[in-house]
C-alpha positions in Angstrom: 84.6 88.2 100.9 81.5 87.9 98.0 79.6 86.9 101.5 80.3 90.0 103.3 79.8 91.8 100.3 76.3 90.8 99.8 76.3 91.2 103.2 77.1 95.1 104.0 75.5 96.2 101.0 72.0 95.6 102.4 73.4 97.0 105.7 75.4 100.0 103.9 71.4 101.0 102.6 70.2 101.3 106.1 73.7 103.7 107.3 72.5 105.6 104.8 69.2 106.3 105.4 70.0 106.7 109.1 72.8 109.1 108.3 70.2 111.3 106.1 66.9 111.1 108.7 69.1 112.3 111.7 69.7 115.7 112.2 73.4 116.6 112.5 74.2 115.9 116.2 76.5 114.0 118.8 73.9 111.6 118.7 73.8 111.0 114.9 78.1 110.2 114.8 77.9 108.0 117.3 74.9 105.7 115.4 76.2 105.9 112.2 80.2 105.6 113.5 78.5 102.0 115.3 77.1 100.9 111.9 79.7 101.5 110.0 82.2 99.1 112.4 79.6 96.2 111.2 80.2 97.2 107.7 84.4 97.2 108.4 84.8 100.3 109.2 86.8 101.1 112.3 87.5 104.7 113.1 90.4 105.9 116.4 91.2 109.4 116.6 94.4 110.1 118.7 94.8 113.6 121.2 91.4 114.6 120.6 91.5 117.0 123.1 94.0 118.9 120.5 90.8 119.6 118.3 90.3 123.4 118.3 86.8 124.8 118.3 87.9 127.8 117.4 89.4 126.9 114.2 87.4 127.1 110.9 89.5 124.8 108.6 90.7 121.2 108.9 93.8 120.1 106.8 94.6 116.3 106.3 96.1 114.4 104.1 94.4 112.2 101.1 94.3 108.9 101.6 91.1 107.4 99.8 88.1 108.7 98.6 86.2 108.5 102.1 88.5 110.8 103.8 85.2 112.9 104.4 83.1 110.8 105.4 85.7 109.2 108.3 86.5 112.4 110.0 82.7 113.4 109.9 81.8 110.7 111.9 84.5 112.1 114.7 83.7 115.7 114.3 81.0 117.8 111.9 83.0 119.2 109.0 81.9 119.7 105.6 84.2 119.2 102.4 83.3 120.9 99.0 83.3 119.1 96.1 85.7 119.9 93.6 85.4 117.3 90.6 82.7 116.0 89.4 79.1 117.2 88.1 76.8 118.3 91.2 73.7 116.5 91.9 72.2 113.5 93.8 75.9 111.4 93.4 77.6 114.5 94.4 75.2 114.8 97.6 75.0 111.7 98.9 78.6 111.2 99.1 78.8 114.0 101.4 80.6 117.0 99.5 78.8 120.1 99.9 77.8 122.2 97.0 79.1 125.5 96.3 77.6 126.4 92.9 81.1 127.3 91.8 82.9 126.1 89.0 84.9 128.6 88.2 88.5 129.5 88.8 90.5 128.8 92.4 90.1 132.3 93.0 86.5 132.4 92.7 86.2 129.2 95.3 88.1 130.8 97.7 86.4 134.1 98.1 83.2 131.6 98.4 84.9 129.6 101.0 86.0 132.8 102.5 82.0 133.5 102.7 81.4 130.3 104.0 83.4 130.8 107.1 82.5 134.2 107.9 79.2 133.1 109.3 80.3 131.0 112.7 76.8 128.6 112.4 78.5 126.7 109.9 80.3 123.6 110.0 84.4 124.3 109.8 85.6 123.6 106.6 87.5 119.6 105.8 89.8 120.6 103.1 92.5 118.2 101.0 95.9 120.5 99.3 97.1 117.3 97.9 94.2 117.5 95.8 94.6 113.6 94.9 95.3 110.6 96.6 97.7 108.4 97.6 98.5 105.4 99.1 100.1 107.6 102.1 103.0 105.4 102.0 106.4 107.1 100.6 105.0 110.8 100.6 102.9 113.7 100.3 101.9 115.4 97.1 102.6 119.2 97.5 100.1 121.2 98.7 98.1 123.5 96.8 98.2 127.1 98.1 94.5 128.1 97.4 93.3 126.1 100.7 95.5 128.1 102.5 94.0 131.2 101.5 90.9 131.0 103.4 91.7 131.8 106.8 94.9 132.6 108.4 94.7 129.5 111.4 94.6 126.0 110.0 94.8 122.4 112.2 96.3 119.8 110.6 95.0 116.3 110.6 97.1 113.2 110.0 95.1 110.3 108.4 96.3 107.0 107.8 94.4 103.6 107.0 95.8 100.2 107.3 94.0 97.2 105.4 94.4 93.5 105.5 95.1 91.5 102.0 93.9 94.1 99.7 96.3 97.5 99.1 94.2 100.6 100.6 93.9 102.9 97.9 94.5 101.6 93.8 95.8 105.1 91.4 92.8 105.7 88.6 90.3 103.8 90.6 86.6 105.0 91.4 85.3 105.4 94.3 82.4 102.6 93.8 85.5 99.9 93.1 86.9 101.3 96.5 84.0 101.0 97.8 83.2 97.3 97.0 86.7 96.5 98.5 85.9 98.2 102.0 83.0 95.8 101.9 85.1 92.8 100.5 87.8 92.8 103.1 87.0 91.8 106.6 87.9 95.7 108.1 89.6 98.8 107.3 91.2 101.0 110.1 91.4 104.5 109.8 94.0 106.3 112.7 93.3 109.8 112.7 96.3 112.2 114.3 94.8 115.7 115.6 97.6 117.9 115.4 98.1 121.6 117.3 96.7 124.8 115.2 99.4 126.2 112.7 99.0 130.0 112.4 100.2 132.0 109.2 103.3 134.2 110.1 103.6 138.0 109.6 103.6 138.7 105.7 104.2 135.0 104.9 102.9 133.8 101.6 100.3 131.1 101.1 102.7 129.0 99.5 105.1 129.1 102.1 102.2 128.7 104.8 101.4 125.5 102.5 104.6 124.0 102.7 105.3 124.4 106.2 101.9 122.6 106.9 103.0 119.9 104.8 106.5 119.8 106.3 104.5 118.9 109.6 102.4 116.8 108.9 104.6 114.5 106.3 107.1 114.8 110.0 103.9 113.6 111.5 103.2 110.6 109.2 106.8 109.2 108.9 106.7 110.0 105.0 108.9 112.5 102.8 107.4 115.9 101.6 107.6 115.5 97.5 107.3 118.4 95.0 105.3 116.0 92.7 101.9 118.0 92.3 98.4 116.3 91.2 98.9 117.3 88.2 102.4 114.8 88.0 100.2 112.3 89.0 97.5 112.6 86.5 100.2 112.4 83.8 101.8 109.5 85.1 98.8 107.7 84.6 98.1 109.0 81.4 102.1 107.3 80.6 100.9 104.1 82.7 97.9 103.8 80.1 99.8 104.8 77.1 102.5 102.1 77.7 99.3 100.0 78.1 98.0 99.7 74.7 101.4 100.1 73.1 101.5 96.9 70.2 103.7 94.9 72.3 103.4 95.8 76.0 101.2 93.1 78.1 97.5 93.6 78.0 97.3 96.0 74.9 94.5 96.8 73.2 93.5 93.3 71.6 91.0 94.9 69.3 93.5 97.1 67.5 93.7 96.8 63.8 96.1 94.2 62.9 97.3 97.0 59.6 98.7 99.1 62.5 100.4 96.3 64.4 104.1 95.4 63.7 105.1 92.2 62.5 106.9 90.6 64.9 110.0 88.7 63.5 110.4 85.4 63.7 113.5 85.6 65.6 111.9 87.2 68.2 109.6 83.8 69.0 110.0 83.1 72.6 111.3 86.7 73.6 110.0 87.8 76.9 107.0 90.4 76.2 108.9 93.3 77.8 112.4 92.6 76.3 109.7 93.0 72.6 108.6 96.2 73.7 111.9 97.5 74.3 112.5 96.6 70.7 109.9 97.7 69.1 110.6 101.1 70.8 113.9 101.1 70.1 112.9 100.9 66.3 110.7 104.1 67.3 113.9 105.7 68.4 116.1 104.0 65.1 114.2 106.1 63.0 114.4 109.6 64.1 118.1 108.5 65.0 119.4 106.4 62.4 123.0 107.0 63.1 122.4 105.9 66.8 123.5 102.4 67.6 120.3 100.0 68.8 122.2 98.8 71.4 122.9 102.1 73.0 119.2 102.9 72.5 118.2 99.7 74.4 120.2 100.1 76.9 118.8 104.0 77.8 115.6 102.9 77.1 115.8 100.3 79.5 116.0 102.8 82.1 113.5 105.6 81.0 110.8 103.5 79.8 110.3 106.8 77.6 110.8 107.6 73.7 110.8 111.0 74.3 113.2 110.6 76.9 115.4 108.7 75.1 115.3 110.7 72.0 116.1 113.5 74.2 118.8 112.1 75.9 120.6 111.2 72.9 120.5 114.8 70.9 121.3 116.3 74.4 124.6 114.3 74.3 123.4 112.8 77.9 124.2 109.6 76.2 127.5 108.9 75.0 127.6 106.4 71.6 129.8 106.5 68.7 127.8 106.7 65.5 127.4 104.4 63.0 127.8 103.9 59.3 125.2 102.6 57.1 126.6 99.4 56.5 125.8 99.1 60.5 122.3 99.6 59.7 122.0 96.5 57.3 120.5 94.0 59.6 118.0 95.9 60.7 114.9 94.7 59.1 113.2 95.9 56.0 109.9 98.7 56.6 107.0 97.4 55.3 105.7 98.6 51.9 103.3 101.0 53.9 105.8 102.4 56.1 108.0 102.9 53.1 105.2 104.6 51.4 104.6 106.6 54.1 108.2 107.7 54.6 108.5 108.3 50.7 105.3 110.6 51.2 106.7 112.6 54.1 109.8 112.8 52.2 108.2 114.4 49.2 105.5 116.5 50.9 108.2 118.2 53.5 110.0 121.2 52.1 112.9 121.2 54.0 115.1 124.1 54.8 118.6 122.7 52.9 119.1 121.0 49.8 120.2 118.0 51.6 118.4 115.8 53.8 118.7 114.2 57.4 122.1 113.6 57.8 123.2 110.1 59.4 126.1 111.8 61.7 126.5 114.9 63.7 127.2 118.1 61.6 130.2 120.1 62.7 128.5 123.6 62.5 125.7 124.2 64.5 123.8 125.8 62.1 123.1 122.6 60.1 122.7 120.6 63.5 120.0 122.7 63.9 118.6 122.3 60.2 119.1 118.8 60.3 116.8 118.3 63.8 114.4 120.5 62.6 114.1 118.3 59.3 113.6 115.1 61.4 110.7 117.0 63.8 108.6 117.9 60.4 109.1 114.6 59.4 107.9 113.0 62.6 104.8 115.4 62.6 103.9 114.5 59.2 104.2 111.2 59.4 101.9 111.3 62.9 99.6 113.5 60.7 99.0 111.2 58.0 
């Protein structure tokens, strides 16, 4: 692999140059589609014949962060770029520059602009708007592609690797890159599928998700409501749960004040059965009156605080609650956290005379009081 590395990055240099000195052409697609089989990169295309000429705007599914550049060596298309800062990078990746970064709206009456002149390339364009391994499903279409023009062709991408997954969540394109080259070939199977008109008076999101109801038919997959969006913030969970004190491969250069102690009797405790507890000690204190078993238990199968927290004043979660003689064993805060709590406790004017209560009140009125004591706590105590 470190061979063929070395390898086809001396040969990916030359592709390069060749693919910027030739002119757009028949010629130039079959050269550079040639040198990029030596560097692993094998390209089919099924029913070409299904291609229309007519058509102005490609649609195709997001696989990795070449998509592009593949179906430019079958056909000439241009993709614009979307995210990231314009420039050399930007250009010799092969997006095309718009000089927009404004709002959707703004891109599509450029895009609209684009097309209207019939010398220009047809336009590659990606709804899903991140990618995917192209395994279970698609990510729902954004409407905005589907505003351009009122005829669309889908495309049905798929790429199969050997030994090394095809595309990795929150990696770059140069690590994706560097395992193209690393493995001994990458296939990419592209799927021309018929035109898809837009229907009398039918929306743009409707037109969307009928396109993606074909082609997810087309790929074998299922047609999700999760949007990009969904995705960036399950990452943004993946890397929190991360760097949480307990979780493997946390932060190691994170104060040691702000780590808990662990307690002894929790030498030889698998890693993940400690982070349950320590979050379950997150839970214990916003809930006291909540049993840590029952919070174990539910957090066991969220993986969330927030969830969990939610689940249990939302009575999803059914526990009897207990005294405070149950809460005896539970070990001491340290003199910092008790500090802290004493702080919040003095600096927080809350709304009764009373404070937290350790069961459910029977009016709802001071249910309400008593939640809304907890949340002030909780943001003071993040605050300090």
């Amino acid at each position: 692999g470190l061979c063929l590395l070395i390898l086809r990055l001396f040969i990916g240099v030359h592709v390069f140059l060749v693919s910027c000195a030739l002119p757009d052409s028949v010629l130039r697609r079959f050269i550079v589609r040639v040198m990029c089989s030596v560097l692993g990169l094998f390209v089919r295309q099924t029913d070409p014949r299904l291609r229309d000429v007519n058509v102005r705007v490609y649609i195709a599914n997001h696989v990795t962060q070449f998509d592009h550049n593949v179906i430019n060596l079958l056909t000439s298309c241009n993709t614009p770029a979307l995210n990231g800062a314009p420039g050399f990078i930007c250009w010799s990746r092969g997006f095309m520059e718009l000089g927009v970064t404004g709002s959707r709206a703004e891109l599509v009456e450029s895009l609209k602009v684009y097309s209207s002149h019939r010398e220009n390339p047809p336009l590659l364009l990606f709804p899903e708007e991140a990618a995917t391994n192209g395994r279970a499903g698609l990510l729902r279409f954004s409407s905005w592609p589907f505003s351009v023009l009122d005829v669309v062709q889908p495309v049905a991408l798929q790429v199969q690797r050997p030994l090394i997954t095809v595309s990795v969540a929150d990696s770059s394109w140069i690590t994706e890159l560097l395992w193209t080259f690393f493995v001994p070939f990458t296939v990419y199977q592209v799927r021309w599928m018929p035109s898809v008109p837009r229907r009398a008076e039918e929306l743009s999101e409707d037109f969307a998700l009928r396109v993606q109801e074909l082609l997810a038919m087309e790929l074998g997959v299922v047609s999700t409501r999760l949007t990009a969006a969904d995705k960036t913030e399950h990452m943004k969970r993946l890397r929190h749960t991360s760097l949480l004190p307990f979780a493997p491969g946390g932060c190691p250069c994170q104060p040691l004040a702000a780590r808990p102690r662990m307690p002894s009797s929790l030498t030889g405790v698998a890693p993940e059965d400690v982070r349950i507890m320590a979050m379950a000690q997150r839970v214990k204190e916003v809930l006291p009156h909540v049993p840590l078993e029952v919070i174990r238990v539910d957090l066991a199968q969220t993986n969330c605080v927030d969830t969990t927290i939610a689940n249990l004043l939302e009575g999803r979660v059914p526990f009897f609650p207990e005294s405070k003689e149950a809460g005896t064993d539970l070990p001491a805060p340290s003199t910092s956290q008790a500090g802290a709590a004493s702080g919040i406790q003095g600096s927080v004017a809350v709304p009764s005379s009373k404070t937290a209560t350790k069961q459910f009140a029977k009016s709802p009125v001071e249910r309400h009081l008593s939640l809304q004591e907890r949340k002030r706590a909780l943001y003071d105590y993040a605050r300090r």
